[in-house]
C-alpha positions as CSV (number, residue, x, y, z in Angstrom):
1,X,66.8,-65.7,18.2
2,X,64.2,-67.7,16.5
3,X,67.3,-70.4,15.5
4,X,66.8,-72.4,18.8
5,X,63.3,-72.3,17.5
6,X,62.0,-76.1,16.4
7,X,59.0,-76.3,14.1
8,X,56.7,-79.3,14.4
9,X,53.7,-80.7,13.6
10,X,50.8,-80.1,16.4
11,X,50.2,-83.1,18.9
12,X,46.5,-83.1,18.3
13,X,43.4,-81.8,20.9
14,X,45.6,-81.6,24.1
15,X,48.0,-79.4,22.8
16,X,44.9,-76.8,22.1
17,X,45.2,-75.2,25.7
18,X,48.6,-73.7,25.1
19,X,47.9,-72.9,21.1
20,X,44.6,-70.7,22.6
21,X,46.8,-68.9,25.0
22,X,49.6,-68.2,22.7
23,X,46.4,-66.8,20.6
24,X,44.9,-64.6,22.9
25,X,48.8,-63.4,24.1
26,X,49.0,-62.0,20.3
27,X,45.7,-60.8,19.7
28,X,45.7,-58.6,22.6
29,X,49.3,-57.3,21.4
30,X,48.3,-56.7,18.0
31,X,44.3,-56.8,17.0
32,X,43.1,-53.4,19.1
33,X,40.6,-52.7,16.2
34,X,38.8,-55.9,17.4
35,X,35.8,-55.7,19.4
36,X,35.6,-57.5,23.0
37,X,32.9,-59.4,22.3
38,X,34.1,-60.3,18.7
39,X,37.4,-61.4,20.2
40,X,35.6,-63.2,23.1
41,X,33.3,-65.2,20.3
42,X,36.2,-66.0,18.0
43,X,38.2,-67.4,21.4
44,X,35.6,-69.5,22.3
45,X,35.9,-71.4,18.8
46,X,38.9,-71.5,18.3
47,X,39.7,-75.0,20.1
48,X,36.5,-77.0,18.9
49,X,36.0,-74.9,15.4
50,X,39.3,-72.9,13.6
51,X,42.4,-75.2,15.1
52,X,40.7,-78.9,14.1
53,X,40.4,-78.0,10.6
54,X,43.8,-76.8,9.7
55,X,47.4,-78.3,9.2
56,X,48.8,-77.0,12.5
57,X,52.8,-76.3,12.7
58,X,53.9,-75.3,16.3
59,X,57.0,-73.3,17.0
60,X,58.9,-74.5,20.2
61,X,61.7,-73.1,22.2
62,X,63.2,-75.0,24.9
63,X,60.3,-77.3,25.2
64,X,57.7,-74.6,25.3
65,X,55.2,-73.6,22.3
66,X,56.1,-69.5,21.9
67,X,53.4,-69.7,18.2
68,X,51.8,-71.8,15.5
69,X,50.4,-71.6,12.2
70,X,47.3,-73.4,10.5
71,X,47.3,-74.2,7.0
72,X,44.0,-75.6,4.5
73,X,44.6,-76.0,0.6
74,X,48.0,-73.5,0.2
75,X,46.7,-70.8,2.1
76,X,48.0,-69.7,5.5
77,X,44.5,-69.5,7.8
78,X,46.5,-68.6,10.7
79,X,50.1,-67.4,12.4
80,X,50.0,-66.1,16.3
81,X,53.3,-66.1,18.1
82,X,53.1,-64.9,21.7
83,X,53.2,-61.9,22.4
84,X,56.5,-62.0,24.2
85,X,58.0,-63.7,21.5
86,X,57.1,-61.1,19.0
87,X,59.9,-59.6,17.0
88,X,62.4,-62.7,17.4
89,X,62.2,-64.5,14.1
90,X,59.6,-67.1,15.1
91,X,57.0,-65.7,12.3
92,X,59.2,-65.4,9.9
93,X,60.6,-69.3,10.5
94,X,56.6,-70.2,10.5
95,X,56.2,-68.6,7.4
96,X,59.4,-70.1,6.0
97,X,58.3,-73.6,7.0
98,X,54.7,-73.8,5.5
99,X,55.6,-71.7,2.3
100,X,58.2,-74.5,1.9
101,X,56.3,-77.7,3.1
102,X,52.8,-76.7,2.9
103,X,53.2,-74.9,-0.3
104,X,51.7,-71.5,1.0
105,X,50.8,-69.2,-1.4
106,X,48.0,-67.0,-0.5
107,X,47.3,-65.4,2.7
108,X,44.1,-63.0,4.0
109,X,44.8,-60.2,6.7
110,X,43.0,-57.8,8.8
111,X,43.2,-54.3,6.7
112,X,43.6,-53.1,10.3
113,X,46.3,-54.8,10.9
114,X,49.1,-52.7,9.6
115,X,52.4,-55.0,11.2
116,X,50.5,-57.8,9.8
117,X,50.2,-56.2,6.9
118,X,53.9,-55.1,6.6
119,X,55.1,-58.3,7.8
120,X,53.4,-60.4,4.3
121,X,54.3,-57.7,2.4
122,X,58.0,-57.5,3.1
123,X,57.8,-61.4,2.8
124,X,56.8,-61.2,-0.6
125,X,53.1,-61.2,-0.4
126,X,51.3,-59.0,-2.5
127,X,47.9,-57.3,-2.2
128,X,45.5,-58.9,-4.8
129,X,41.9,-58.5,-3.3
130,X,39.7,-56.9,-0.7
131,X,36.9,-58.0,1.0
132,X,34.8,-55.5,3.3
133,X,33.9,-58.0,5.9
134,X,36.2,-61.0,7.6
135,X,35.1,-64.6,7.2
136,X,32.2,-64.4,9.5
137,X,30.7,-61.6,8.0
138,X,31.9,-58.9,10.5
139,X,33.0,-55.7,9.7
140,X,36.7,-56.1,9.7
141,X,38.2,-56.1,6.0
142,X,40.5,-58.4,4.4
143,X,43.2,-57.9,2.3
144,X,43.8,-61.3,0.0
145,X,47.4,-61.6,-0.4
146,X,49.6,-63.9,-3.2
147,X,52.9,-64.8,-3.0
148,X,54.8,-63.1,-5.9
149,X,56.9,-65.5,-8.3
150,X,60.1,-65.2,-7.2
151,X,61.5,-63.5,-10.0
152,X,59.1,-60.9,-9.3
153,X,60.3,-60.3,-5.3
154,X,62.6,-57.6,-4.4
């Protein structure tokens, strides 16, 4: 149950290890339209490019990191829970935390993705834009996602 689930700030560079591992755990659970070598290239960045330039939130469970999420300017860059932590909550409690103390409102997602996808979505993310490449120019595309006003969410 993702309510003996603690979310806090990231300790900084040596805390990178575990947030990498955590990635790759989830990536190989849910990003099978990725290439090997694209995964491999983004993996290797991830430590000394992606995770120092976002507001990282880690989620903890009896003293161990189980996922994170990185936040720049009110848009989620990132949430990876490991992968056998998925389906407990622990997303949903990330999300919850950095829509309310990061002021989240905008989110982009692998098209590919579909549980990605559906997760936003039944969060109250909408579809607003598409992009036919990711950040880095590949050929994976991006939805761009808002969060609805409230009144509007079902």
């Amino acid at each position: 149950m993702a309510s003996d689930v603690v979310i806090r700030p990231a300790r900084g560079a040596e805390e990178f290890p575990s947030l990498v591992a955590i990635w790759r755990s989830a990536v190989l659970a849910t990003h099978d339209f990725l290439a090997e070598e694209h995964r491999a290239d983004i993996e290797a960045r991830l430590a000394t490019t992606y995770l120092p330039n976002v507001n990282l939130v880690v989620a903890e469970r009896e003293g161990q990191a189980v996922g994170f999420a990185g936040t720049d300017s009110q848009k989620l860059e990132m949430l990876f829970v490991d992968a056998e932590s998925r389906g407990s909550g622990i997303g949903s409690k990330l999300l919850e935390h950095v829509i309310a103390a990061h002021e989240v409102t905008a989110v982009d997602v692998n098209e590919q993705n579909d549980q990605a996808v559906g997760f936003y979505a039944h969060a109250g993310f909408v579809v607003t834009g598409r992009s036919p490449v990711d950040g880095d120019g590949l050929p994976y595309p991006l939805l761009h996602m808002t969060l609805a006003p409230p009144s509007s969410q079902s």
